[in-house]
C-alpha positions as CSV (number, residue, x, y, z in Angstrom):
1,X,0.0,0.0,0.0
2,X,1.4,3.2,-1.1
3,X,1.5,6.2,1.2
4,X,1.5,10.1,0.2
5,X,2.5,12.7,2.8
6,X,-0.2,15.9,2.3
7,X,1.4,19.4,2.6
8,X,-1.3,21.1,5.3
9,X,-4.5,22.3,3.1
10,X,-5.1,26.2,2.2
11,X,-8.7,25.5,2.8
12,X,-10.4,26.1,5.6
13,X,-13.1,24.3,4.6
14,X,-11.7,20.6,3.8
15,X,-14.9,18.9,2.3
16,X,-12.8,18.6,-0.9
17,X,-10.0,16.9,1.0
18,X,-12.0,14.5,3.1
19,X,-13.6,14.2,-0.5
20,X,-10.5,12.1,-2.0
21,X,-10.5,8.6,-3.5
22,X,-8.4,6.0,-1.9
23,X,-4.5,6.6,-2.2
24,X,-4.1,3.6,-4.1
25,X,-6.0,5.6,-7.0
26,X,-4.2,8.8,-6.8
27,X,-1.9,9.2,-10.0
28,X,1.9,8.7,-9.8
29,X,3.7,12.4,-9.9
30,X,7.2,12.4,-10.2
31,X,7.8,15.5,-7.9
32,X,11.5,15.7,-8.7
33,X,10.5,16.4,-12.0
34,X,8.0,18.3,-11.1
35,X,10.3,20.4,-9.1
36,X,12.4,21.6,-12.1
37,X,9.7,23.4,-13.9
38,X,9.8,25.9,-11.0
39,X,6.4,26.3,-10.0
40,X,5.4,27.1,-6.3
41,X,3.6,24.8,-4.1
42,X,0.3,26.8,-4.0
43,X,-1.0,28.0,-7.1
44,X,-4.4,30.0,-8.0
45,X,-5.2,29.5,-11.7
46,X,-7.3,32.5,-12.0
47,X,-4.3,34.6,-11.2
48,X,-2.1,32.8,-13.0
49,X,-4.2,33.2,-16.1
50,X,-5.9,36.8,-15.4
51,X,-4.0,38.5,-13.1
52,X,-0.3,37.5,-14.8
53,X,-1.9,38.2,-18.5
54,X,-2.7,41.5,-17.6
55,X,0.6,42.2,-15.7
56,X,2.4,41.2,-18.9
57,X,0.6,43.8,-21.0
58,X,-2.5,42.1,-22.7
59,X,-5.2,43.9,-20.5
60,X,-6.7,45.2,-23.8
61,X,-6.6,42.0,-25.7
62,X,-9.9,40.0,-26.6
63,X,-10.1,37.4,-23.9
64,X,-13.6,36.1,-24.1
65,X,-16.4,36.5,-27.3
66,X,-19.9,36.0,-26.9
67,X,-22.8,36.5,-29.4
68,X,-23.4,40.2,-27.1
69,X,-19.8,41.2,-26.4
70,X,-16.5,40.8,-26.5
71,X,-14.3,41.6,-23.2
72,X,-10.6,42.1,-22.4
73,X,-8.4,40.5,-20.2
74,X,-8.5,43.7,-18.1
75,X,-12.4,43.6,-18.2
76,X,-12.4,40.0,-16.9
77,X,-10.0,40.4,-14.3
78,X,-12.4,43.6,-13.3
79,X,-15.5,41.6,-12.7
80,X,-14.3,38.8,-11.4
81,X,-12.1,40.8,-8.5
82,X,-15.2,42.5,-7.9
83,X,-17.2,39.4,-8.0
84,X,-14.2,37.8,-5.6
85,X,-14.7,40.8,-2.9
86,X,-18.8,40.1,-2.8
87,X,-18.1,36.3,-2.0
88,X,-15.9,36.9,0.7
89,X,-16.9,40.5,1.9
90,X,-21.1,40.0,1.5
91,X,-21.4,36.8,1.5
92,X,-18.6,35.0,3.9
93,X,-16.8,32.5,1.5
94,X,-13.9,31.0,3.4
95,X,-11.2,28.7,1.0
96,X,-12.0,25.6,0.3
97,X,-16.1,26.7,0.3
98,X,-18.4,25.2,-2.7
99,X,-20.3,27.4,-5.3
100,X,-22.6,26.0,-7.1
101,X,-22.4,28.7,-10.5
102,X,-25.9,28.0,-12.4
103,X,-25.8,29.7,-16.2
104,X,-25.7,29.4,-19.5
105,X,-22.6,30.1,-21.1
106,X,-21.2,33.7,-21.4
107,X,-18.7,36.2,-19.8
108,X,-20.3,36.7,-16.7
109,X,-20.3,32.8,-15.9
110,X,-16.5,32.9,-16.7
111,X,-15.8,36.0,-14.6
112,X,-17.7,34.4,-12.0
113,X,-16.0,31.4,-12.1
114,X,-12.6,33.1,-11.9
115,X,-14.0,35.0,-9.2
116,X,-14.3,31.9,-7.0
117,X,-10.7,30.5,-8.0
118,X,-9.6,33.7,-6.6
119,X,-11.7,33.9,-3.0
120,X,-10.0,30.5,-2.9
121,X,-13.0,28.8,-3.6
122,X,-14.3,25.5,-5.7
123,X,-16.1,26.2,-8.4
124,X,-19.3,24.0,-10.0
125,X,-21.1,24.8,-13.0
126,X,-24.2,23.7,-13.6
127,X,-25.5,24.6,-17.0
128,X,-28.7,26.6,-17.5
129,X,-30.3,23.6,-19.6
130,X,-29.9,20.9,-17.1
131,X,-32.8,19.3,-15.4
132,X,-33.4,21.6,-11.9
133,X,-34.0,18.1,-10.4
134,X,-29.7,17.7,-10.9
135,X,-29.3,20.8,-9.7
136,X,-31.3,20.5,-6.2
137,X,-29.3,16.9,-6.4
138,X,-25.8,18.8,-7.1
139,X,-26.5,21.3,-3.9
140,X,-27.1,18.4,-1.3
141,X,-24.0,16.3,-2.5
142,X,-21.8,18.9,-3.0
143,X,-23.0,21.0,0.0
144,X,-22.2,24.1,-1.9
145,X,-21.6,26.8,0.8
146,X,-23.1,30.2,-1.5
147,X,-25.2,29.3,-4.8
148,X,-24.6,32.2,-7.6
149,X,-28.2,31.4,-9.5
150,X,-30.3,33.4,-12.0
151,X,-33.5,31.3,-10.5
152,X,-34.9,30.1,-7.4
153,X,-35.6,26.5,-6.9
154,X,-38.4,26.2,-4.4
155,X,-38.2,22.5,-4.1
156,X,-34.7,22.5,-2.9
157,X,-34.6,22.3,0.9
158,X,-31.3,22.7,2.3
């Protein structure tokens, strides 16, 4: 039986953690290869990919395109550090919290989604077409701590 020695979690919230399959079915990482590349132990993607892009001068390139609009990396990285400061400031998420992101696709649902990467959250999408059933089913299982919905569902009792 194989055993891995975990760094302490970043979350405060360690549902995803207790969450893991069995060790046995964890993938092999060579970490002294994985130590060359240089990358820091913690890592927040939205950063890495909004934050850094507009650092390195592309905050006025297209980043996403929709039917309605196009936006910039700079508009991105806007609304979803706005978006970031509502989750924690307003409405209390702590690292390692679930939101449950209900939408079709567009900007918004990827600046909101980058917004929770960045409060340090997990993100779940659940798209706009799906059954509401899943969805009610999706918020028990994944006891999402703060649900970012265009609707109400009645029927789901938490």
């Amino acid at each position: 039986m194989r055993t891995v020695a975990l760094d302490p979690s970043a979350f405060v919230d360690d549902f995803a953690r207790r969450g893991l399959p069995p060790v046995e079915l964890w993938p092999v990482i060579d970490q002294e290869a994985l130590a060359h590349l240089g990358y820091p132990k913690r890592v927040n993607a939205a950063v890495e990919l909004l934050d850094r892009a507009v650092a390195q001068g592309q905050g006025s390139s297209p980043c996403l395109r929709s039917v309605h609009a196009t936006w910039t990396y700079a508009e991105l990285l806007e609304n979803a550090n706005r978006i970031a400061g509502v989750l924690v400031n307003d409405m209390g998420l702590v690292s390692g919290n679930r939101v449950l992101l209900r939408s079709a696709n567009n900007p918004m649902l990827a600046a909101c989604w980058f917004a929770v990467l960045k409060a340090g959250g997990i993100a779940r999408h659940h798209h706009a077409s799906a059954a509401v059933t899943r969805a009610c089913t999706d918020l028990h299982q994944n006891r999402s701590s703060v649900r970012a919905v265009r609707w109400r569902v009645r029927s789901c009792r938490m």
